[in-house]
mmJSON file of the N, C-alpha and C atoms, coordinates in Angstrom:
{"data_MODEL":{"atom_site":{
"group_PDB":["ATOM","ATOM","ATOM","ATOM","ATOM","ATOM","ATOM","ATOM","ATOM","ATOM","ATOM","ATOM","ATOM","ATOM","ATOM","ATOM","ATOM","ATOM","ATOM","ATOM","ATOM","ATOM","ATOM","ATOM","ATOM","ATOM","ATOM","ATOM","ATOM","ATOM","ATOM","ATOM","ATOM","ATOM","ATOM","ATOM","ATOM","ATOM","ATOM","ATOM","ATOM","ATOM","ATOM","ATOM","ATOM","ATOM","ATOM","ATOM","ATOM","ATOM","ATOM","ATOM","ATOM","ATOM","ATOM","ATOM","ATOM","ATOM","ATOM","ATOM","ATOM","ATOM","ATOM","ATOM","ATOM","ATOM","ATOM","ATOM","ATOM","ATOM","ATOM","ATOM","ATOM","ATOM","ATOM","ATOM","ATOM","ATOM","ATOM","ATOM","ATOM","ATOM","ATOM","ATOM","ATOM","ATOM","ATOM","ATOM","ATOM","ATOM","ATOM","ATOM","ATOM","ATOM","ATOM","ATOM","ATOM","ATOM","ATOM","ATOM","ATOM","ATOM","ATOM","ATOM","ATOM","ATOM","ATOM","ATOM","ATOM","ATOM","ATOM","ATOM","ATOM","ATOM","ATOM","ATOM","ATOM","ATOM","ATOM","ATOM","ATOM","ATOM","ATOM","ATOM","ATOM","ATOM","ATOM","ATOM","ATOM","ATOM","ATOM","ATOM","ATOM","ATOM","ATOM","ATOM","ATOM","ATOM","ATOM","ATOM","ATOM","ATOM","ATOM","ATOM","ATOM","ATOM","ATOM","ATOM","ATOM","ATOM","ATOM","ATOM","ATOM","ATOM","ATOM","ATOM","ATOM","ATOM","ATOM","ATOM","ATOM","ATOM","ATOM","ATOM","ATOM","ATOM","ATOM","ATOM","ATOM","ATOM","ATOM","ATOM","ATOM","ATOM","ATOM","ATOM","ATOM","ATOM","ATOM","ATOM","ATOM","ATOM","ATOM","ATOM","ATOM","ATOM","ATOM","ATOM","ATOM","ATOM","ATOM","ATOM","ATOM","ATOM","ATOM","ATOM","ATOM","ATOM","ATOM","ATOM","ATOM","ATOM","ATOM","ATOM","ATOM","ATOM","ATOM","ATOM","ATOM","ATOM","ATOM","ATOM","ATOM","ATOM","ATOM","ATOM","ATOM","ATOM","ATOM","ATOM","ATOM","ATOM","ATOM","ATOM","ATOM","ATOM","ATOM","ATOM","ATOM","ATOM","ATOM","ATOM","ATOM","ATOM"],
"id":[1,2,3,4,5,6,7,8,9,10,11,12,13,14,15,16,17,18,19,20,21,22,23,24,25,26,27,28,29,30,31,32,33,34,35,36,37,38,39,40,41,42,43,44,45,46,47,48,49,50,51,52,53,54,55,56,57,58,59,60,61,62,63,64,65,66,67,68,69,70,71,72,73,74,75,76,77,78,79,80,81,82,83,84,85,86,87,88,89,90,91,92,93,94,95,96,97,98,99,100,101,102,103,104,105,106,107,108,109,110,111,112,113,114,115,116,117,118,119,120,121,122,123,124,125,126,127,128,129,130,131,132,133,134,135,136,137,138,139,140,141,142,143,144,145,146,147,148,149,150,151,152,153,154,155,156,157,158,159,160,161,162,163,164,165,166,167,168,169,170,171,172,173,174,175,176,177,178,179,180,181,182,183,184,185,186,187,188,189,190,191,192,193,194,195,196,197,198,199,200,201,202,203,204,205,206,207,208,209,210,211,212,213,214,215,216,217,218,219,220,221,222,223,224,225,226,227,228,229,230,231,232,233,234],
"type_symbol":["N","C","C","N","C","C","N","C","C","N","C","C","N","C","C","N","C","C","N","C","C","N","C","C","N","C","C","N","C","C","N","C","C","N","C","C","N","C","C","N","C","C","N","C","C","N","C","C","N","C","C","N","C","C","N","C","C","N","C","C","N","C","C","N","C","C","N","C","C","N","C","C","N","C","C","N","C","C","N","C","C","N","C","C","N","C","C","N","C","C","N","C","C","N","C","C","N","C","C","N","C","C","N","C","C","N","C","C","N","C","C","N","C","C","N","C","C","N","C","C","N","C","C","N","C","C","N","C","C","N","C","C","N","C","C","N","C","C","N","C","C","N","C","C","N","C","C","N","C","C","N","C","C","N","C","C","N","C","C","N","C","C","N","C","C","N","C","C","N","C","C","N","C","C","N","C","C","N","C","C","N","C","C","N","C","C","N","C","C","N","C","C","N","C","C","N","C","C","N","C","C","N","C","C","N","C","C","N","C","C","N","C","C","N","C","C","N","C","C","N","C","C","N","C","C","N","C","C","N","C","C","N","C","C"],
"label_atom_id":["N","CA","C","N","CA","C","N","CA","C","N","CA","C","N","CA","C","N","CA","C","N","CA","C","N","CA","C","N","CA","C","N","CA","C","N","CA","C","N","CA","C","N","CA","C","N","CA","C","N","CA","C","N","CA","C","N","CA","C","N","CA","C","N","CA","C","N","CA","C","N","CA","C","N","CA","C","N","CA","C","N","CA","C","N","CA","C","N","CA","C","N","CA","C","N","CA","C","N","CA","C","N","CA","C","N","CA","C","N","CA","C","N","CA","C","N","CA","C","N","CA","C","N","CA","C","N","CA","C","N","CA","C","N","CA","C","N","CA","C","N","CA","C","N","CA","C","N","CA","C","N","CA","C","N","CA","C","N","CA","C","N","CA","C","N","CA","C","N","CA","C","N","CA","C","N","CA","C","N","CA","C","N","CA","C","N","CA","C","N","CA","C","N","CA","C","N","CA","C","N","CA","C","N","CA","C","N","CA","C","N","CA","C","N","CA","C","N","CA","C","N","CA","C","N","CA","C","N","CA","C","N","CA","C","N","CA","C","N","CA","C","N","CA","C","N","CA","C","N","CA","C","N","CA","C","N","CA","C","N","CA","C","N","CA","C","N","CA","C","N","CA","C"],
"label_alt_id":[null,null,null,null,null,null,null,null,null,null,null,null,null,null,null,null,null,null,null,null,null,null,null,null,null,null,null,null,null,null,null,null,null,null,null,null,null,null,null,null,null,null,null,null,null,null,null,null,null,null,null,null,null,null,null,null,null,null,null,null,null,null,null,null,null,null,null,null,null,null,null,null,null,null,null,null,null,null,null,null,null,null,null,null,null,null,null,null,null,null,null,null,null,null,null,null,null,null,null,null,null,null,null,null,null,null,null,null,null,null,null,null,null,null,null,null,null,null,null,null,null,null,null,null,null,null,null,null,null,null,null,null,null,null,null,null,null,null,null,null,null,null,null,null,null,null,null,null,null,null,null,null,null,null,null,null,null,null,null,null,null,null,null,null,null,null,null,null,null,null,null,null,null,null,null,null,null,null,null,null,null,null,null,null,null,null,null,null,null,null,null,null,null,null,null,null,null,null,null,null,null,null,null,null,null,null,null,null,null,null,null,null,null,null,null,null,null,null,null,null,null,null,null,null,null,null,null,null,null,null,null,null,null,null],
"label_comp_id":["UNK","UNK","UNK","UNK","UNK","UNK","UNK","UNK","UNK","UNK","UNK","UNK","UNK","UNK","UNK","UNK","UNK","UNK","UNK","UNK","UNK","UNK","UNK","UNK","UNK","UNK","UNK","UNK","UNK","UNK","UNK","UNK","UNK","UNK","UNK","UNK","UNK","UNK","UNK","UNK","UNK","UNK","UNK","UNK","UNK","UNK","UNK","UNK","UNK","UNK","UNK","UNK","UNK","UNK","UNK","UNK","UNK","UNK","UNK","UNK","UNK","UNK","UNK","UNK","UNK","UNK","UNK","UNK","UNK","UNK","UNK","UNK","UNK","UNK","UNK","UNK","UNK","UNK","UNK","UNK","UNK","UNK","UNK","UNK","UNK","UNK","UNK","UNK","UNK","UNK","UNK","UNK","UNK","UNK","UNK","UNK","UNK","UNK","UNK","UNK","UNK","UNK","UNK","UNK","UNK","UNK","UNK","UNK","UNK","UNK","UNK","UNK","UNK","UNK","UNK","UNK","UNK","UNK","UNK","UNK","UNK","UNK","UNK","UNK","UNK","UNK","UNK","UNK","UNK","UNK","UNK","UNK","UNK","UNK","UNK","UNK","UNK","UNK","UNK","UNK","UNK","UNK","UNK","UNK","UNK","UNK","UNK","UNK","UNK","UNK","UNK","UNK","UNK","UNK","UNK","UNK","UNK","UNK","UNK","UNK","UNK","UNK","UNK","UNK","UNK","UNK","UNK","UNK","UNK","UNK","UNK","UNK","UNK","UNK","UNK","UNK","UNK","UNK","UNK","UNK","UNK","UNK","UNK","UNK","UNK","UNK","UNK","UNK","UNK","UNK","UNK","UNK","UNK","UNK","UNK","UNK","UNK","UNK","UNK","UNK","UNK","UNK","UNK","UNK","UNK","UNK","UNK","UNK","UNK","UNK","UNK","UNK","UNK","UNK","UNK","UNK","UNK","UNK","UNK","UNK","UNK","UNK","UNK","UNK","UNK","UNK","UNK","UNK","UNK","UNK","UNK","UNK","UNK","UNK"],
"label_asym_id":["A","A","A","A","A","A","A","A","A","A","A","A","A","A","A","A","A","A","A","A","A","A","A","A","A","A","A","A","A","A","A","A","A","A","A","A","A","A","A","A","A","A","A","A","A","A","A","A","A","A","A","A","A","A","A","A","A","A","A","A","A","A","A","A","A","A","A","A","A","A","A","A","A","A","A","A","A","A","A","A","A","A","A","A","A","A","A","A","A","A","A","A","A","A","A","A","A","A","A","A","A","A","A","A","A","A","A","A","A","A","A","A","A","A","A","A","A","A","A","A","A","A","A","A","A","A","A","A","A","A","A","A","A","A","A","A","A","A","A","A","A","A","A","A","A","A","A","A","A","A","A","A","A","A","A","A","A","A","A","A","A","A","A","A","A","A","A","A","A","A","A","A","A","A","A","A","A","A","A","A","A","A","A","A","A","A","A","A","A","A","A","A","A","A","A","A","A","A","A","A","A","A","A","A","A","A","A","A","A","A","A","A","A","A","A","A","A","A","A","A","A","A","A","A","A","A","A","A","A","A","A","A","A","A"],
"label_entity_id":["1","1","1","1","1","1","1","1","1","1","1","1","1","1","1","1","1","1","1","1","1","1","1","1","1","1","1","1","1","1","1","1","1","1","1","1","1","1","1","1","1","1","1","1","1","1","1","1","1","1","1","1","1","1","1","1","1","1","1","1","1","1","1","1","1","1","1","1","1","1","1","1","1","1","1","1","1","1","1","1","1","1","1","1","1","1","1","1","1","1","1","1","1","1","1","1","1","1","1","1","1","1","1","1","1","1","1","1","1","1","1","1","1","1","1","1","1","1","1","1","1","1","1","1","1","1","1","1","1","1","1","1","1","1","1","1","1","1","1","1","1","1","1","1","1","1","1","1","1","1","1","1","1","1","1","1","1","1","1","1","1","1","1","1","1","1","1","1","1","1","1","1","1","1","1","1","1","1","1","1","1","1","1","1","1","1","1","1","1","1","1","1","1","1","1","1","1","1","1","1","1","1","1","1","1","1","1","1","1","1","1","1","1","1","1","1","1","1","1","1","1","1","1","1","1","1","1","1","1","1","1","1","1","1"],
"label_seq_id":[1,1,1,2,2,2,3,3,3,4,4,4,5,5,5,6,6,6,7,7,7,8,8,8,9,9,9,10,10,10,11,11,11,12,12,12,13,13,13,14,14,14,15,15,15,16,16,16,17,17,17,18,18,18,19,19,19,20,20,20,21,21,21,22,22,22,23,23,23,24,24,24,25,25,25,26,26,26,27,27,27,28,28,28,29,29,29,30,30,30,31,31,31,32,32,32,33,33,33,34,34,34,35,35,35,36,36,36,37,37,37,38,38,38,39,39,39,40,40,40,41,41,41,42,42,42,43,43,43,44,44,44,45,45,45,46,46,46,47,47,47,48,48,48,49,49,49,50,50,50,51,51,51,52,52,52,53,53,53,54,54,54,55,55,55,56,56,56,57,57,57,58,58,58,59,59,59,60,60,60,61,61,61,62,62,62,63,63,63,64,64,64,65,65,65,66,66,66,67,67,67,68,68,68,69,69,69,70,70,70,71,71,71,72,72,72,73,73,73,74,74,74,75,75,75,76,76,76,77,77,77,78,78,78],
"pdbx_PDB_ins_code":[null,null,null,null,null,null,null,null,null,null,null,null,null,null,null,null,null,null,null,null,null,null,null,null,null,null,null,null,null,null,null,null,null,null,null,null,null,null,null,null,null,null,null,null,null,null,null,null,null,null,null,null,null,null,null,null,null,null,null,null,null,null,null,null,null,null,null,null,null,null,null,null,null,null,null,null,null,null,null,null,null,null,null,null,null,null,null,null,null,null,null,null,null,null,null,null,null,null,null,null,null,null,null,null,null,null,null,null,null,null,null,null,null,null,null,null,null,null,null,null,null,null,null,null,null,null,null,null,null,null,null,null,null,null,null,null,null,null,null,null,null,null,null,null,null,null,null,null,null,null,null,null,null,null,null,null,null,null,null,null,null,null,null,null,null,null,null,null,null,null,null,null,null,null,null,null,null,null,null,null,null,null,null,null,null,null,null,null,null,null,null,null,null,null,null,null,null,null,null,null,null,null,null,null,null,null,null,null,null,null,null,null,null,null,null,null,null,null,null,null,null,null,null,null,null,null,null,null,null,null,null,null,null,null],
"Cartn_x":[-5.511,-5.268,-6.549,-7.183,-8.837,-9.58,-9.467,-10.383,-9.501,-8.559,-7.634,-8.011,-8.407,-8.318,-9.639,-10.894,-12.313,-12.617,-11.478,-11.587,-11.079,-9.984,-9.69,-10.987,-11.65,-13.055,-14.039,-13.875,-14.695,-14.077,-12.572,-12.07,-12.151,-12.199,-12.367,-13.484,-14.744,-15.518,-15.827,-15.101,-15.386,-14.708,-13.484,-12.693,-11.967,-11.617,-10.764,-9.262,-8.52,-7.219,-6.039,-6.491,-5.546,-6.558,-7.406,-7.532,-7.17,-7.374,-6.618,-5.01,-4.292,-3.174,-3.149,-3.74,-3.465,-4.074,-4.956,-5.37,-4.528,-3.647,-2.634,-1.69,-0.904,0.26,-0.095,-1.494,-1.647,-1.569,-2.097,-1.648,-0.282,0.438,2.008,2.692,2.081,3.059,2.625,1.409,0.727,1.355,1.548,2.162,3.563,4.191,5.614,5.637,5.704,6.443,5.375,4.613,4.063,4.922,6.123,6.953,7.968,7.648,8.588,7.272,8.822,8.234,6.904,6.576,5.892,4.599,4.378,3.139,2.788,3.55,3.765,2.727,1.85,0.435,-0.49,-0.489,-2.173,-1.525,-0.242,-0.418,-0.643,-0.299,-0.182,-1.555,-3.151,-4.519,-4.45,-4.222,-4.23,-3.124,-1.895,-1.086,-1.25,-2.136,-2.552,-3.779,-4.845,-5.667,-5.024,-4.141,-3.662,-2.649,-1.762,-1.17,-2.366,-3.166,-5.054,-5.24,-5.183,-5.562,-4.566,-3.872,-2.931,-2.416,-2.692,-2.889,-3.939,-4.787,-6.08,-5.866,-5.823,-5.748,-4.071,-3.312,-2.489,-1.417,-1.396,-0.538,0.971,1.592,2.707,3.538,3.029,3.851,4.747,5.954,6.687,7.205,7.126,7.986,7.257,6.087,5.078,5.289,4.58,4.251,5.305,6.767,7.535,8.101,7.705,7.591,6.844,5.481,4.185,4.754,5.317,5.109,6.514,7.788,8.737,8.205,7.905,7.19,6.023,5.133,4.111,5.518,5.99,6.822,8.214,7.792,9.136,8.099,6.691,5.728,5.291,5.217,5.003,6.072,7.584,8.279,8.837,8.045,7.823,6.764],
"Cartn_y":[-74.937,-74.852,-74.505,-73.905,-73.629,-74.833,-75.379,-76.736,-77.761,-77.457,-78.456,-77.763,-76.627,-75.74,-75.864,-76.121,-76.782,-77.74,-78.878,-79.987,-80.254,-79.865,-79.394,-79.406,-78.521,-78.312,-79.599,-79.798,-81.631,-82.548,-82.324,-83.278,-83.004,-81.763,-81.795,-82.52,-82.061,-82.646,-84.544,-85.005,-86.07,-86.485,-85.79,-86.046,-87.412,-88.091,-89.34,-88.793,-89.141,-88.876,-88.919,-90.085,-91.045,-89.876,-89.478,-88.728,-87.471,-86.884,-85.436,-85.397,-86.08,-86.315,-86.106,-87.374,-87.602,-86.055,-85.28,-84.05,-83.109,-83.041,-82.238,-82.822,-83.628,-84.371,-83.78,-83.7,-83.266,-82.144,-81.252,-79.66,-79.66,-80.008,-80.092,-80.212,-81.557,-81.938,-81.077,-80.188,-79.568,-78.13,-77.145,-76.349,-76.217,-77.076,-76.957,-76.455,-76.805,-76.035,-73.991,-73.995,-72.443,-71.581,-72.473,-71.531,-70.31,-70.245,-69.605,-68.046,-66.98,-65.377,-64.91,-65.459,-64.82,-65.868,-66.283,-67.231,-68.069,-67.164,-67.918,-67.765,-66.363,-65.916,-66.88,-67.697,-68.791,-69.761,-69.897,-71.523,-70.996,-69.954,-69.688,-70.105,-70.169,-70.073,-71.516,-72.232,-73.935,-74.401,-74.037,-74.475,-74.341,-72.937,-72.492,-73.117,-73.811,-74.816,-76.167,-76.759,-77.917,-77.99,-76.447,-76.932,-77.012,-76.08,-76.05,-77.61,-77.977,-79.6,-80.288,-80.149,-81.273,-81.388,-79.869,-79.895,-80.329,-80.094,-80.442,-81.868,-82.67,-84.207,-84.931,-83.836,-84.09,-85.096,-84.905,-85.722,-85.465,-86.795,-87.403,-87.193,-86.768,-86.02,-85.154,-85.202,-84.073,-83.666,-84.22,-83.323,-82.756,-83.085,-82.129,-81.33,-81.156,-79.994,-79.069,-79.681,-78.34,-77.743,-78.764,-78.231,-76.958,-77.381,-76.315,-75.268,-75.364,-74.278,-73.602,-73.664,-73.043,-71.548,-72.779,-71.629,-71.129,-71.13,-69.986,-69.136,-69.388,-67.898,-67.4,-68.124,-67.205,-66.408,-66.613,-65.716,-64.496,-65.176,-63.935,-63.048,-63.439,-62.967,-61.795,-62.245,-61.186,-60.187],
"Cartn_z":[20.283,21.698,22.452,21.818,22.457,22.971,21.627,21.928,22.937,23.616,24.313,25.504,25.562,26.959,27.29,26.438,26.545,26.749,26.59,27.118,28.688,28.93,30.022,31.171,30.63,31.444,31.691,30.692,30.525,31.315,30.822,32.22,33.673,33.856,35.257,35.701,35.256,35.624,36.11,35.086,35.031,36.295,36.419,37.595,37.833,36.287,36.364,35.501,37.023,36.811,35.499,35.21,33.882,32.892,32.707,31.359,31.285,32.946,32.93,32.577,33.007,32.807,31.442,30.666,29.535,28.22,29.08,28.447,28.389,29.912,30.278,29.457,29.202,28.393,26.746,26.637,25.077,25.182,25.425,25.201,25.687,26.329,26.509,25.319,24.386,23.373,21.914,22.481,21.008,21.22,22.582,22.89,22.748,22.384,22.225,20.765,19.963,18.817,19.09,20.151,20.018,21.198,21.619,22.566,22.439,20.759,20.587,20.983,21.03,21.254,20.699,19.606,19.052,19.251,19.334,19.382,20.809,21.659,23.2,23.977,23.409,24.196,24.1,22.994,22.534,23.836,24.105,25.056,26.364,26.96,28.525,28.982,28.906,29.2,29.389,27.955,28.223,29.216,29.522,30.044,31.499,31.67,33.423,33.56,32.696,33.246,33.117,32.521,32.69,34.282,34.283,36.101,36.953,36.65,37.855,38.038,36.633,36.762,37.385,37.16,37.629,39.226,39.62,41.075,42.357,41.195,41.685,41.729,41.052,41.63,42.209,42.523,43.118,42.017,41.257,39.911,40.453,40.16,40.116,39.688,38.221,37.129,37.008,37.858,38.2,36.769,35.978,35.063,34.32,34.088,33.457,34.286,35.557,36.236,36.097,36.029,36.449,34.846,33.623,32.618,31.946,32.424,32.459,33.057,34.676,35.157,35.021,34.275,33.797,32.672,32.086,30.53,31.029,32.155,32.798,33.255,33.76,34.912,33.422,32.186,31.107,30.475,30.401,29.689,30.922,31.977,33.14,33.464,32.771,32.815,31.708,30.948,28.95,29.883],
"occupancy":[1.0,1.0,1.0,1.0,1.0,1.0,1.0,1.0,1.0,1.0,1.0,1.0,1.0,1.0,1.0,1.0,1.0,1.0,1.0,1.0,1.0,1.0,1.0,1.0,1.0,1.0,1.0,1.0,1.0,1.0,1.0,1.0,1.0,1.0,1.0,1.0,1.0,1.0,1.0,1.0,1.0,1.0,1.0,1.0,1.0,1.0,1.0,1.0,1.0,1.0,1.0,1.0,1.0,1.0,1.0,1.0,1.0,1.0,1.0,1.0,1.0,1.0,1.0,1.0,1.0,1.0,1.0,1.0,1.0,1.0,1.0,1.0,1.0,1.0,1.0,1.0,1.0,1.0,1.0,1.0,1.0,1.0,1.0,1.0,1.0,1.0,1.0,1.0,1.0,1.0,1.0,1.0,1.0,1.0,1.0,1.0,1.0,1.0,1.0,1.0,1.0,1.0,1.0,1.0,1.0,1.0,1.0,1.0,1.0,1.0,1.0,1.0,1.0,1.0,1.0,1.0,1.0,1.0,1.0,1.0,1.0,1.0,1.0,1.0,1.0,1.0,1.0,1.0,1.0,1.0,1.0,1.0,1.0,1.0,1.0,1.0,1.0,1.0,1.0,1.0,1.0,1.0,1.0,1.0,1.0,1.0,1.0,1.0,1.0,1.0,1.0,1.0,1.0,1.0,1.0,1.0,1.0,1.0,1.0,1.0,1.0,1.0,1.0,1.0,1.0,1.0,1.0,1.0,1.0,1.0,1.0,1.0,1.0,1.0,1.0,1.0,1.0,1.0,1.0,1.0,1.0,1.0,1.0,1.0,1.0,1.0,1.0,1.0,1.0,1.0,1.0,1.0,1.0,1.0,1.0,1.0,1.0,1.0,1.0,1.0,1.0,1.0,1.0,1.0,1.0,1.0,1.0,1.0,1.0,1.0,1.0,1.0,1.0,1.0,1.0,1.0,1.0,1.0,1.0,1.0,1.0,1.0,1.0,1.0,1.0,1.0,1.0,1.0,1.0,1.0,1.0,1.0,1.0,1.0],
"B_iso_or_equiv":[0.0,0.0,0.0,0.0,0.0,0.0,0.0,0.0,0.0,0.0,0.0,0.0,0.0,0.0,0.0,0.0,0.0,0.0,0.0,0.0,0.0,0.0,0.0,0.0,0.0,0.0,0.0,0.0,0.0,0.0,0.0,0.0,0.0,0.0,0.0,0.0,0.0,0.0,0.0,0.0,0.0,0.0,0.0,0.0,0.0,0.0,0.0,0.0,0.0,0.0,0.0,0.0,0.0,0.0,0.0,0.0,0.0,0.0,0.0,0.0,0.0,0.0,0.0,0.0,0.0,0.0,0.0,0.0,0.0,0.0,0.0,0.0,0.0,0.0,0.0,0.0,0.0,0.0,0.0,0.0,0.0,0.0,0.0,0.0,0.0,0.0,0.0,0.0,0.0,0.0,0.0,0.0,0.0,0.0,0.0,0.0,0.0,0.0,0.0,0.0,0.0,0.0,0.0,0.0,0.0,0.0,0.0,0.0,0.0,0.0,0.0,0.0,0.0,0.0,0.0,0.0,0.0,0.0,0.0,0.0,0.0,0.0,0.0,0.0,0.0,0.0,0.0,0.0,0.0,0.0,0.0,0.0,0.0,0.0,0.0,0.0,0.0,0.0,0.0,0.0,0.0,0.0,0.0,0.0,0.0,0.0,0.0,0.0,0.0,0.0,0.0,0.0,0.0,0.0,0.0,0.0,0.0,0.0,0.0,0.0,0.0,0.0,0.0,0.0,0.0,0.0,0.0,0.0,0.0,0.0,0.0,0.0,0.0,0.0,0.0,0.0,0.0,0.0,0.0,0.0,0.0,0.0,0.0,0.0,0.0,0.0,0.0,0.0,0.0,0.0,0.0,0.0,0.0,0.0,0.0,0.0,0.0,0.0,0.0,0.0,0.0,0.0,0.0,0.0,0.0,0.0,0.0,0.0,0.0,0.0,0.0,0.0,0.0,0.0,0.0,0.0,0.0,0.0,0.0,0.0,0.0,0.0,0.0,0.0,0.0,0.0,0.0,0.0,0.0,0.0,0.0,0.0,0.0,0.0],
"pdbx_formal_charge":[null,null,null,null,null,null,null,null,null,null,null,null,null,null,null,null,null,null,null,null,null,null,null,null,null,null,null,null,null,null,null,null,null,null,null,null,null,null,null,null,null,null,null,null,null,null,null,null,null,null,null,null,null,null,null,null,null,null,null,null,null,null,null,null,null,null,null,null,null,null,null,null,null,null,null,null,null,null,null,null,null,null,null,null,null,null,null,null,null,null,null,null,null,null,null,null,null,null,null,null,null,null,null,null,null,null,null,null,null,null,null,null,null,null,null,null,null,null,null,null,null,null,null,null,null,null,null,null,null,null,null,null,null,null,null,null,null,null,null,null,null,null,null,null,null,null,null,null,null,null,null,null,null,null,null,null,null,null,null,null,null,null,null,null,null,null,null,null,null,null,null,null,null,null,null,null,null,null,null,null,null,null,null,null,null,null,null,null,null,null,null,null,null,null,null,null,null,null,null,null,null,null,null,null,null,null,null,null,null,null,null,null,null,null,null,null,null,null,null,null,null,null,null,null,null,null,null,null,null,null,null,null,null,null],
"auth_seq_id":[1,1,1,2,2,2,3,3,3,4,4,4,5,5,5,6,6,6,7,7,7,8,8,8,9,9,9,10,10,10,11,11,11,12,12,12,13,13,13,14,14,14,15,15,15,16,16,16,17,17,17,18,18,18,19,19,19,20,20,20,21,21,21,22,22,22,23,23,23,24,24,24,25,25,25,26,26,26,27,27,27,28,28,28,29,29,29,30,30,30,31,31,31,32,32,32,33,33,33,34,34,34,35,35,35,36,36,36,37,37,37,38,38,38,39,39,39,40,40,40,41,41,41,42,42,42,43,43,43,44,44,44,45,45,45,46,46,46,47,47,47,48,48,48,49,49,49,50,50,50,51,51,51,52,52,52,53,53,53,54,54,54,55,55,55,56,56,56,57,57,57,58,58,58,59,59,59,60,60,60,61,61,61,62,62,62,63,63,63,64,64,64,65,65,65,66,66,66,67,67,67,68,68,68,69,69,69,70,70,70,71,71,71,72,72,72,73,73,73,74,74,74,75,75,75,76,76,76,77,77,77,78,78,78],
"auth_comp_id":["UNK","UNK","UNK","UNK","UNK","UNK","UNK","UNK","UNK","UNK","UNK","UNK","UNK","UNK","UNK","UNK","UNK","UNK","UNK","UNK","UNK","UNK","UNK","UNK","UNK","UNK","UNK","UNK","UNK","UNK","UNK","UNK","UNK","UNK","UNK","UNK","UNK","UNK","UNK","UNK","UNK","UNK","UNK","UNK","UNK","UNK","UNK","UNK","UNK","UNK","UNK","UNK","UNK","UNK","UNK","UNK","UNK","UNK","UNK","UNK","UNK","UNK","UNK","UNK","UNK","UNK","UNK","UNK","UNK","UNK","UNK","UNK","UNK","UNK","UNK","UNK","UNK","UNK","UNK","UNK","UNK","UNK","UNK","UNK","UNK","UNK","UNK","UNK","UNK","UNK","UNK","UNK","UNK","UNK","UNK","UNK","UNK","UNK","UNK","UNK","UNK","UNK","UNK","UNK","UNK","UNK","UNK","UNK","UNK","UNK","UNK","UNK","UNK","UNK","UNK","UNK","UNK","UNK","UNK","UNK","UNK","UNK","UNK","UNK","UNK","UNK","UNK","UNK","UNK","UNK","UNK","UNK","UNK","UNK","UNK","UNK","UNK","UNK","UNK","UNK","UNK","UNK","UNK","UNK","UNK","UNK","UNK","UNK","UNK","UNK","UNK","UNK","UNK","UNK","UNK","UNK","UNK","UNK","UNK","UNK","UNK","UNK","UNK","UNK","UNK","UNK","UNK","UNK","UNK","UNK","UNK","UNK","UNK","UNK","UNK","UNK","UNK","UNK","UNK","UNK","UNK","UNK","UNK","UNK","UNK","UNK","UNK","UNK","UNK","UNK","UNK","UNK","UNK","UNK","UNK","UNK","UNK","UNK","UNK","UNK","UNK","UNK","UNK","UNK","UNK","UNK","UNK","UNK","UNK","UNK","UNK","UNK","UNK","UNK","UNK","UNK","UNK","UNK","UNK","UNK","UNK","UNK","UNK","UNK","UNK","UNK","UNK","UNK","UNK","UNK","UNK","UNK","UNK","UNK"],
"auth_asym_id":["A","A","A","A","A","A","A","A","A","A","A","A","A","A","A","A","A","A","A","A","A","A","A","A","A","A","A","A","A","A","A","A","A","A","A","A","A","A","A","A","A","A","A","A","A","A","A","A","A","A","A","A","A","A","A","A","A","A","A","A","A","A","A","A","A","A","A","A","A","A","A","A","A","A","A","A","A","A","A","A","A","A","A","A","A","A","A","A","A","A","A","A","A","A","A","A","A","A","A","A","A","A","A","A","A","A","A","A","A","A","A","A","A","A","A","A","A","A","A","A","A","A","A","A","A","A","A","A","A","A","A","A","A","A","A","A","A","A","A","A","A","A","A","A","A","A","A","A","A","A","A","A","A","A","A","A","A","A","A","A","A","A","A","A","A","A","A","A","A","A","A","A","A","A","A","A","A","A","A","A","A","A","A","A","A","A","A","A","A","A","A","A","A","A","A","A","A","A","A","A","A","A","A","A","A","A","A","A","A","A","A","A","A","A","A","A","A","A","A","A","A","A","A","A","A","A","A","A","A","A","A","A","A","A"],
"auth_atom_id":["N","CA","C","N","CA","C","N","CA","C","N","CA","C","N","CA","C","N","CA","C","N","CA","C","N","CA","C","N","CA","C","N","CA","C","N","CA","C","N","CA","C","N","CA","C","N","CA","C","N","CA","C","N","CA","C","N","CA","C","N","CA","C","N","CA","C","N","CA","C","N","CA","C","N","CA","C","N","CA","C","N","CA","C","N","CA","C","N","CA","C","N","CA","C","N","CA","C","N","CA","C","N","CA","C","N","CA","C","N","CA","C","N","CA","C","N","CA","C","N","CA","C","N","CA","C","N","CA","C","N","CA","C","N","CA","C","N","CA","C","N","CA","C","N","CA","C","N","CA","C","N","CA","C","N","CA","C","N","CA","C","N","CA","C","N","CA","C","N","CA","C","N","CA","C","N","CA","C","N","CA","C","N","CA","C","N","CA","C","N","CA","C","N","CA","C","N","CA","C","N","CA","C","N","CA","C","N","CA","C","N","CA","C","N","CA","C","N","CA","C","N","CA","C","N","CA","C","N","CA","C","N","CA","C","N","CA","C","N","CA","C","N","CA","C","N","CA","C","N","CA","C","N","CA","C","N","CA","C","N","CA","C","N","CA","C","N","CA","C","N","CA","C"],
"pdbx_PDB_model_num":[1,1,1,1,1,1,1,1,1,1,1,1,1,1,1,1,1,1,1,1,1,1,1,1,1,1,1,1,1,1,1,1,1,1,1,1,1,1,1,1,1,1,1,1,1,1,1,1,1,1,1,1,1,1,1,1,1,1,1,1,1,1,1,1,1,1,1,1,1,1,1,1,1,1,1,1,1,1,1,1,1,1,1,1,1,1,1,1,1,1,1,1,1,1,1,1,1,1,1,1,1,1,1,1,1,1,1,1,1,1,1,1,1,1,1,1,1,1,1,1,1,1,1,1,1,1,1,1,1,1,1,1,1,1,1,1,1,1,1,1,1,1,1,1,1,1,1,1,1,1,1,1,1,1,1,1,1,1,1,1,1,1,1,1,1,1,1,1,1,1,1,1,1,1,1,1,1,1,1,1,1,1,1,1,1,1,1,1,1,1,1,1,1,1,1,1,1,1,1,1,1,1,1,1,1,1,1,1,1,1,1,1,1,1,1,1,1,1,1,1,1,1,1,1,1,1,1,1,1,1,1,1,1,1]
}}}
């Protein structure tokens, strides 16, 4: 998840949409089996730069976004 949350950074930069997405969509699908209680702390960092991202270019993606940002507010909620 580190190296997904370092890329993250790379994508911003580059600032082309279709790969942030597609960066954000991967830590989405690599973060899921770490939702459970005990291992829920490693995804929250990647998951709060992937909503950063995804707001930032104004993404479409409603169901990511409101995926991401469910499981931010059940860990802010632990």
């Amino acid at each position: 998840m580190k190296i997904l949350d370092r890329a993250m950074i790379s994508n911003k930069r580059l600032a082309d949409a279709d790969i942030i997405i597609e960066g954000c969509t991967l830590i989405w699908n690599t973060g899921l089996p770490l939702l459970k209680q005990s291992t829920r702390s490693h995804i929250y960092k990647p998951f709060l730069a992937a909503t950063a991202a995804l707001e930032k270019i104004d993404a479409k993606e409603n169901n990511l976004r409101v995926c991401l940002y469910i499981e931010l507010a059940k860990y802010e909620i632990d």
